[in-house]
C-alpha positions as CSV (number, residue, x, y, z in Angstrom):
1,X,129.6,120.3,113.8
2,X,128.1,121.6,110.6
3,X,130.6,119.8,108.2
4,X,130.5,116.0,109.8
5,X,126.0,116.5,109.7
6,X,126.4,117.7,106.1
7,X,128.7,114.8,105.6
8,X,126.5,112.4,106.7
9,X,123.4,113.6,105.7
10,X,124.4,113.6,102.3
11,X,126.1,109.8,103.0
12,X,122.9,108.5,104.2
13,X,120.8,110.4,100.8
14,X,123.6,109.1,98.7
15,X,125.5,105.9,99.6
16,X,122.7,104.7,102.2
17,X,119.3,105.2,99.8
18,X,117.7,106.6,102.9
19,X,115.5,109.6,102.5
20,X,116.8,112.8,104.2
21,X,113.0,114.3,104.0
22,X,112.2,112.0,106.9
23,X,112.7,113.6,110.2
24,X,113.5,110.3,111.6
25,X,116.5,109.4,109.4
26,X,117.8,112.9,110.1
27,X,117.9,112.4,113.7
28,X,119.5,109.2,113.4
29,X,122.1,110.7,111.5
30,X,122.1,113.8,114.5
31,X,122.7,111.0,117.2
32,X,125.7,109.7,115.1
33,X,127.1,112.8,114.6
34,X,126.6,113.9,118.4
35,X,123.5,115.8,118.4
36,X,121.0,115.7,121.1
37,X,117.9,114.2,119.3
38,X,115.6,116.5,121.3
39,X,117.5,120.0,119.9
40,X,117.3,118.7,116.7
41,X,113.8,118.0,116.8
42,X,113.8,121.3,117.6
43,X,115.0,123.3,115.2
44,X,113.0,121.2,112.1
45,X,110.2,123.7,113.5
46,X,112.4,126.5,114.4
47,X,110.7,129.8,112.5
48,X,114.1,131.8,112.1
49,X,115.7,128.4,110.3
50,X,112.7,127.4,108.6
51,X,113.1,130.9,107.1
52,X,116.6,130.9,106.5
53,X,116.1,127.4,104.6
54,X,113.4,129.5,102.9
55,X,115.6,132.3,101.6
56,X,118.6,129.7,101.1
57,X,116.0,128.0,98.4
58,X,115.2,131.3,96.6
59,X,118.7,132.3,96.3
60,X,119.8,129.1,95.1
61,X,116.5,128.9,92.3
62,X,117.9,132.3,91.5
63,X,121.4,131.1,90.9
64,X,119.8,128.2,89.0
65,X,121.4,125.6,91.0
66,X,120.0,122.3,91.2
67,X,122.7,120.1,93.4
68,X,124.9,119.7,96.0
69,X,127.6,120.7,96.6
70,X,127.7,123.9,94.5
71,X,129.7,126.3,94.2
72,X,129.6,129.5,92.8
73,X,133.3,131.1,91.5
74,X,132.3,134.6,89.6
75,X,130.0,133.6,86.8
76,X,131.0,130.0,86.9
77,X,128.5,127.6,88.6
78,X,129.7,124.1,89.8
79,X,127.5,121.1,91.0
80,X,127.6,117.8,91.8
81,X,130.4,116.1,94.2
82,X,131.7,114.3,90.6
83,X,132.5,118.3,89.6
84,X,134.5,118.9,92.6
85,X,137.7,117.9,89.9
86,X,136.1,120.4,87.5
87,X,136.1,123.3,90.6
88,X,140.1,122.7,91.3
89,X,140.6,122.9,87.5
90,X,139.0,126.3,86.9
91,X,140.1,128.0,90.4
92,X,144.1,126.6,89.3
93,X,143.7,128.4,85.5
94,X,142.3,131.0,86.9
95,X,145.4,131.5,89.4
96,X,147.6,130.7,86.8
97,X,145.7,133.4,84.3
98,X,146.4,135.9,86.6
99,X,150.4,135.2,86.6
C-alpha cells in the first residue's frame, strides 16, 4: 500500500498542482488509493509517526537532500524523478567497474 500512496501523492503535488500540506487533498488521495479516511486522519496526529517523520527530516537535512525521490548509493546522492536515468547509469558502471 505504501508505493501506490507515495505514487499518488507525489501525482497529485506534481502533475495535479494540488498541495500535499493539506490534510484534505491527502485523504482524497487515501480514499483513491483504498485507505479508510478515518485511519488516515488518524495517523496525521499519530505521536510515534509524527516522530518518525521528525527523525526522517533530520537525517535527510543531514544527508543534504532536498528532493524526492532520492537515493543515496555510497557517497553519491541522487534526486529528482528526471535523475532516476542518472541512478541506473552510476549503479550499471559501478557493476561493470567491479568486472
Amino acid at each position: 500500500m505504501l508505493r501506490p500512496w507515495i505514487v499518488e501523492v507525489m501525482r497529485a503535488e506534481w502533475a495535479g498542482g494540488l498541495d500535499i500540506g493539506d490534510e484534505q487533498v491527502l485523504l482524497e488521495v487515501g480514499e483513491k488509493v483504498g485507505l479508510e479516511a478515518a485511519e488516515l486522519q488518524a495517523a496525521f496526529s499519530d505521536e510515534a509517526k509524527l516522530s518518525q517523520l521528525d527523525k526522517n527530516w533530520e537525517e535527510a537535512q543531514e544527508l543534504g537532500l532536498i528532493g524526492v525521490p532520492s537515493f543515496q548509493i555510497g557517497d553519491e546522492l541522487f534526486w529528482g524523478s528526471d535523475r532516476i536515468q542518472y541512478v541506473k547509469d552510476f549503479l550499471r558502471d559501478l557493476r561493470v567497474s567491479r568486472l
